[in-house]
N, C-alpha and C positions, 0 to 999 in steps of 0.2 A: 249166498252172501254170509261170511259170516257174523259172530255176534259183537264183535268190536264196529268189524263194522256198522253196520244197522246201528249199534252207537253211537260211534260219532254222527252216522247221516240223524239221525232223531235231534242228537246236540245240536250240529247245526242248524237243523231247521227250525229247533225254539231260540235259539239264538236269531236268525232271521226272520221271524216272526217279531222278536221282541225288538228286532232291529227297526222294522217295518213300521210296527205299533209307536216306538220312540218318534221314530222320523215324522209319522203322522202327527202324534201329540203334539209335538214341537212346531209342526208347520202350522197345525190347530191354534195350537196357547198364541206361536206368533200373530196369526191372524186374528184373532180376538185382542190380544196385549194391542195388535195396530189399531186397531180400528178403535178402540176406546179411546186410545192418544187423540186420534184423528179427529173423533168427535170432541176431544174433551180441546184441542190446541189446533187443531188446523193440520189438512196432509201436509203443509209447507214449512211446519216448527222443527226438521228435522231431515238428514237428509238419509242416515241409514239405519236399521232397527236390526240387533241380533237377540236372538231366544237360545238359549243353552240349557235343558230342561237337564241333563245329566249333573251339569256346574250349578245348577240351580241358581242363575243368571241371565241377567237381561241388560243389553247397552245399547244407549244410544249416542251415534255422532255426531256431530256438525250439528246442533241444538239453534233452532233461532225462533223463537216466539215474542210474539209484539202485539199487545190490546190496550187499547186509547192511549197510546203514546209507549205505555208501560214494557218494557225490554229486558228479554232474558236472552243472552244467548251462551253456548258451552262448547268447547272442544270436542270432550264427552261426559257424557253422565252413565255410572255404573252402579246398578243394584243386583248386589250378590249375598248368594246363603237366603234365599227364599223360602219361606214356610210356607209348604202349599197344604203340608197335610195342616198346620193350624188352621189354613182358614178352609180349608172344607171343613174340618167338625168344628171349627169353634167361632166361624167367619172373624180370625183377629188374622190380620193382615203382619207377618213379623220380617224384617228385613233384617240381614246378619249385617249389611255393608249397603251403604249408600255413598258413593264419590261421586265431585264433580270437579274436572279439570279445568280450570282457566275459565271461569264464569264469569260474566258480566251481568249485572241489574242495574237496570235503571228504570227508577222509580220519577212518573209528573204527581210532583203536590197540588192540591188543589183544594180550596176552601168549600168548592159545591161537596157534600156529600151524595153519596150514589142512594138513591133510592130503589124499595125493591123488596122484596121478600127472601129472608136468608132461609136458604136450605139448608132442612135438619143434616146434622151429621151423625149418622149412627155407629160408624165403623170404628175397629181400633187400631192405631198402627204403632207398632214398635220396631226402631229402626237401633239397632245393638251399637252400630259405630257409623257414624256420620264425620265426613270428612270434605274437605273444600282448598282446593291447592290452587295460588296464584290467580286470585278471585279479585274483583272491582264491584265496590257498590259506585252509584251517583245517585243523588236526589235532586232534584233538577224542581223549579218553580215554573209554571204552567206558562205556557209564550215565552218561554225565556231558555237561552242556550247554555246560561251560565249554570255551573253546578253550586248549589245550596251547600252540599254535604259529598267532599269524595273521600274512600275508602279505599288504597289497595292493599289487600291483605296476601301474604304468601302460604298464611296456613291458620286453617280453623276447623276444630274437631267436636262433637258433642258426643257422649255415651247414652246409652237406655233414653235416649228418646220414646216417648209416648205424647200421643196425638189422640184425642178420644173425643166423646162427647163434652164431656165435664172441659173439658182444657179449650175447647175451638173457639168459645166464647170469650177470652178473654184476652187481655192489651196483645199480651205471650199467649197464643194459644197452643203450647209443647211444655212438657216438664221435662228436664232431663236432671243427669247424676253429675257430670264431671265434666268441664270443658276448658278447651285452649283457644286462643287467638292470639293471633302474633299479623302486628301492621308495621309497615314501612314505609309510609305515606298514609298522612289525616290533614283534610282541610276542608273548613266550614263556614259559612260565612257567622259573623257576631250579631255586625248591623250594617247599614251601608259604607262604612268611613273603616273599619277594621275584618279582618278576618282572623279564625285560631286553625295555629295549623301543629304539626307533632312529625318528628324524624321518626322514631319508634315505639310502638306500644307493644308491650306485650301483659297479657291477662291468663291467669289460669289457677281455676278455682280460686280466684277472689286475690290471690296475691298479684301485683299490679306493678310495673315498672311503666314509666312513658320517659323518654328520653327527646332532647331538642326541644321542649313545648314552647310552643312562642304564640302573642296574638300579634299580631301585624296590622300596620295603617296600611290602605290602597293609596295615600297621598302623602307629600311630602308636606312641611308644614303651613308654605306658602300657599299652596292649593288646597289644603285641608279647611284653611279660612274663607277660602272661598263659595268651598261646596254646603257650610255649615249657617245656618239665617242667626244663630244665638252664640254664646259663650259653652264652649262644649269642651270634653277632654279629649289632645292626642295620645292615648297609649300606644306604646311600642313596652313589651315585656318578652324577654327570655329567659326560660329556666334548665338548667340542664340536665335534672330527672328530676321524678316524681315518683315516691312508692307510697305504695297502699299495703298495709299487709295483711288483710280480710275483708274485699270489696264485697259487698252483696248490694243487688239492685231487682226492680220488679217493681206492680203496681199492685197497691193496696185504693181501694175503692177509686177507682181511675186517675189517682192520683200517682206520679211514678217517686219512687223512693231508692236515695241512696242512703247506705251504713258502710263503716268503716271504722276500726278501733282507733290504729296509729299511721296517719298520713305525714310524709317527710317530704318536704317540698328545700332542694339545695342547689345553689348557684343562681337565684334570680336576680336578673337586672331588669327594673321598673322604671319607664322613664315618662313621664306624662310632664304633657305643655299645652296652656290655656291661654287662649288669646283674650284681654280683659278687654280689647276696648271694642270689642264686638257687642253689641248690644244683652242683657240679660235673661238668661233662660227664664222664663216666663214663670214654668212650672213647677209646684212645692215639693222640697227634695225629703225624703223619709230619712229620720234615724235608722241605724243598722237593727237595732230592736227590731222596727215595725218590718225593714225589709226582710230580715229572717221569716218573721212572725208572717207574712204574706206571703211569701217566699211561693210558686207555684211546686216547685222540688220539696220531696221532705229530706230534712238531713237531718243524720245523727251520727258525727263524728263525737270520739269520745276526744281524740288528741290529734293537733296538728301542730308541727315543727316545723321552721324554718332556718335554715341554716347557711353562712355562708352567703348572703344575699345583699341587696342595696336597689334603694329607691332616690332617683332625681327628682324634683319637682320644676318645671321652672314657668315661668308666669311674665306673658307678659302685659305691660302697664302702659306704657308711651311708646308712639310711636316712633320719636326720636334716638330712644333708648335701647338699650339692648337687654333680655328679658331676663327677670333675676331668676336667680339658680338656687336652692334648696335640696342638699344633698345628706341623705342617712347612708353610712356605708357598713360594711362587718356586721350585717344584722343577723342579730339569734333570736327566737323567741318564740312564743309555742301559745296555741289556743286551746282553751280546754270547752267542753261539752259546748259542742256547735252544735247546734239539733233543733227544731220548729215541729219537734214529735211528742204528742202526747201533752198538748199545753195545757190541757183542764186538771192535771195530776197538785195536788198541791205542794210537794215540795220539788216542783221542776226547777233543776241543775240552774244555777247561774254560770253565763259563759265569762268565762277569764281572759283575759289578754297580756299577755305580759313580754316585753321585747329591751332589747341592747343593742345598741350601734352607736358610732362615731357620726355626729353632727358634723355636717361641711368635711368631713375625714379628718378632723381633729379635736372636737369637744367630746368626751364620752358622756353618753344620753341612756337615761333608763325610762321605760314607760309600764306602769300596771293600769289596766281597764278592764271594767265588768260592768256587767247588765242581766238583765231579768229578763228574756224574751216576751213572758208572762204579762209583763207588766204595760198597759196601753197607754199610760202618759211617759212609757219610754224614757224610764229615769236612767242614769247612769253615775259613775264616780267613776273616776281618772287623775292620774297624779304622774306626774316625772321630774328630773332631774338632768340639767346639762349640766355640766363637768365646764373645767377653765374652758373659756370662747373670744379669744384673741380679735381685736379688730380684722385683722389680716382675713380672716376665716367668716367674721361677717359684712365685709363690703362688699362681694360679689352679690349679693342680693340688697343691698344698702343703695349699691349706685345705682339699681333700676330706678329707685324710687329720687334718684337728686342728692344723695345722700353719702356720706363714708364715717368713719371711725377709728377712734385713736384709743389705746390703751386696750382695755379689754372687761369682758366679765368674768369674774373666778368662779360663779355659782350660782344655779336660777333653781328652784322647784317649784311647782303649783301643784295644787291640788282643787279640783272643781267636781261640785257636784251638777246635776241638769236635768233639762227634761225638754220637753216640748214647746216651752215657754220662755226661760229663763235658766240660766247659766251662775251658779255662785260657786265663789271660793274666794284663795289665797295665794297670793305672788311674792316669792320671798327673792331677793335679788342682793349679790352681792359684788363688790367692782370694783376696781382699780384702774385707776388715772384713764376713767372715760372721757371721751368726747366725743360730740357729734358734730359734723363737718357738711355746709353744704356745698354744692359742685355745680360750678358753671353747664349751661346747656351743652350736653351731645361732647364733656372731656372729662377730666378727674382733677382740674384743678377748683382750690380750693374760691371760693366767695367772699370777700372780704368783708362787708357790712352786712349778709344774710346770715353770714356763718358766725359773727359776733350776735345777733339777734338769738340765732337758735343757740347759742353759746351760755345764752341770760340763763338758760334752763337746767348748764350744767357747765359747773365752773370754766374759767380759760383756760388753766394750769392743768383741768381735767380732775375730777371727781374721785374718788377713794370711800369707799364706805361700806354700809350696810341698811338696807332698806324692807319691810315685812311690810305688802300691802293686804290689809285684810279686808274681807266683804265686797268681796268685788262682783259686780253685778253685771251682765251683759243681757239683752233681750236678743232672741235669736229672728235672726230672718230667714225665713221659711225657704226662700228659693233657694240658699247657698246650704252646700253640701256639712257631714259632722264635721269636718277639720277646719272650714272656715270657721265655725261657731268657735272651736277650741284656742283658734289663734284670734280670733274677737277676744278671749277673757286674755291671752297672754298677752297684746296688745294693750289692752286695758292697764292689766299691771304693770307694765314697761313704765306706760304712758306717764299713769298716775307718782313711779319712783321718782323719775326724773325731773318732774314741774315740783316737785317740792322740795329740790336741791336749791 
């Protein structure tokens, strides 16, 4: 034989040796990689396992595991680019690639907490690129089929994940470098009477789009009254995106915390309707101060903008009557240092408020407000300005109350300061050829001898002038919310111009 040959037969047979060795390895590692699953999920959480010791990969397909209710299941899940030499000398556990195709979790919430003894975790795992395609969370409430919280997401990716000792403890037990998520479908419930749902979110490294936001009533407003024992608010709000342009979030001392420089919230439409003759919420409503300052969220926005937007109000009073209407439209306006962080600091930020819109869609109205989170008797100072307000423009909300209007106002400002207690300022009002008009029951004609009575209060011919109420005092009532208090002092000043015509 000669010496080529004896060569190659030598080649090949360390080749099939090494072939032999492979194949055994590989059957090996598979049988140990199974049987760990097996004990650690059930032989049934899956229905085929491949080992590629050459690709330095492992998949699994048809993924189905289920504990006390809790639900994962996957098309496939793939981890490739395995450090097998890391973890023999250095037992770090490193993953090049971790995928899972079309995932589903679903998570039962439940109030018991699990008792037990948490096992140490000593290992370390770093997964290089973590990736998740066409995935569905649910979070589901215990006995119940409805989902709390759904999620479907098309793509969500993490980098240098680590998992270790230090990190397993904690809200996030992962650190990572860099991440994407992208949903096309969010919906949550709020509370029982509403839910918030989202067309599109996309997030990645903190810059943040959500498009479609909307919270939504489960009833319409006849059955909303129904389902409710007190005076409660219907909201229905749509916004048509929302950016963030440096979202960071996480848990500082188990508390979760968002930040954010400059949030731009454009196209919202707010429309909330309160049925009055429903008996009164019992319970005392908080200034925004205190609700910041209690806030179970930490927040520290530096700026938020609204742009492009409008809020309805409308209320109703009599049953006979049709509910009055209160409308802001073309709203601009920006909040400055929103945050409930670091309140022991002594020169923490006072939050600003300041906004523009058209009253009823034709008075132009300016508003400044600020507060002191800091501060626990919850003071505030507020001031605005209506622009001309034509009768026309105030008796959609006049005729709820029995009431209409002739001529008009040319010019209102207040400015009030407050707190917890008590409400003072000043109501400056200015008007031309007003009058007030009352209206027959359940039509819009005028009253003859009521509408002369309320007439004593301001002239026949209708009124012209100018009017500066100062010291105006309001005591606030606890159950009703800040804007009721604020339109108690303009109320006030209206009140006191006119009876002294």
């Amino acid at each position: 034989m000669s010496n080529k040959k004896k060569t190659f037969f030598i080649i090949l047979s360390v080749l099939a040796v090494v072939a032999i060795i492979l194949i055994a390895l590989n059957f090996y590692l598979k049988q140990r990689i199974e049987n760990g699953i097996n004990q650690a999920l059930g032989e049934s959480a899956y229905e085929e396992l491949d080992v590629n010791l050459l690709q330095a990969e492992i998949s699994l397909t048809g993924v189905d595991f289920n504990r006390k209710g809790n639900k994962i299941t996957a098309k496939k899940v793939v981890l490739g680019g395995l450090g097998f030499y890391q973890y023999l000398v250095n037992g770090k556990i490193v993953i090049g690639e971790l995928k899972l195709e079309q995932p589903e979790v679903t998570v039962i919430s439940s109030e018991e907490k699990e008792q037990g003894n948490q096992q140490k975790f000593d290992s370390e795992i770093l997964i290089e690129n973590f990736s998740v395609s066409n995935g569905i969370f649910r979070l589901q409430k215990k006995d119940s089929v409805g989902n709390e919280i759904f999620v479907s997401f098309p793509k969500m990716t993490f980098s240098e994940v680590i998992l270790d000792s230090t990190t397993i403890g904690k809200k996030i037990p992962f650190e990572y470098q860099e991440y994407l998520l992208e949903v096309d479908s969010l919906r949550l419930n709020m509370n029982p009477e509403h839910f918030i749902a989202a067309g599109h979110l996309r997030i990645e490294n903190g810059q943040t789009e959500i498009q479609d936001f909307r919270i939504v009533p489960y009833y319409d407003k006849e059955t909303f009254i129904e389902k409710i024992p007190y005076e409660k608010d219907r909201i229905s709000l749509r916004v048509e995106k929302i950016q963030l342009d440096s979202l960071s979030f996480g848990f500082e001392k188990d508390t979760f915390y968002l930040r954010n420089s400059l949030m731009t919230v454009a196209g919202g439409d707010l429309q909330i309707y309160r049925n009055r003759i429903l008996p009164d919420d019992p319970r005392p409503e908080t200034l925004y101060s205190q609700k910041l300052r209690n806030a179970a969220v930490k927040l520290d926005f530096d700026e938020m903008k609204v742009e492009g937007s409008k809020i309805v109000y409308e209320e109703k009073m009599q049953q006979e009557r049709p509910a009055a209407e209160v409308g802001f439209y073309e709203i601009e306006g920006s909040i400055l240092n929103l945050t409930n962080v670091d309140l022991d600091q002594s020169d923490f930020p006072r939050t600003k408020i300041n906004a523009s819109a058209l009253f009823q869609n034709t008075s132009p109205f300016s508003l400044d407000w600020s507060f002191n989170t800091t501060h626990l008797d919850n003071k505030f100072l507020i001031s605005g300005e209506f622009g001309a307000l034509p009768a026309t423009a105030m008796n959609p909300f006049l005729r709820a109350m029995g009431m209409g209007a002739e001529g008009g106002i040319q010019e209102m400002y207040f400015t009030f300061t407050g707190n917890e207690e008590f409400l003072n300022g000043d109501v400056l009002i200015k008007y031309d050829q007003f009058k007030i008009i009352l209206l027959k029951e359940g039509s819009r004609e005028k009253k003859g001898l009521f509408t002369a009575l309320v007439n004593l209060l301001v002239d026949n011919d209708g009124a012209s002038g100018e009017q500066n109420q100062e010291n105006i005092r309001v005591e606030r009532i606890k159950t009703r919310s800040f804007w009721s208090y604020i339109w108690a002092g303009l109320k006030s000043g209206v009140k006191e111009t006119f009876s002294q015509l």
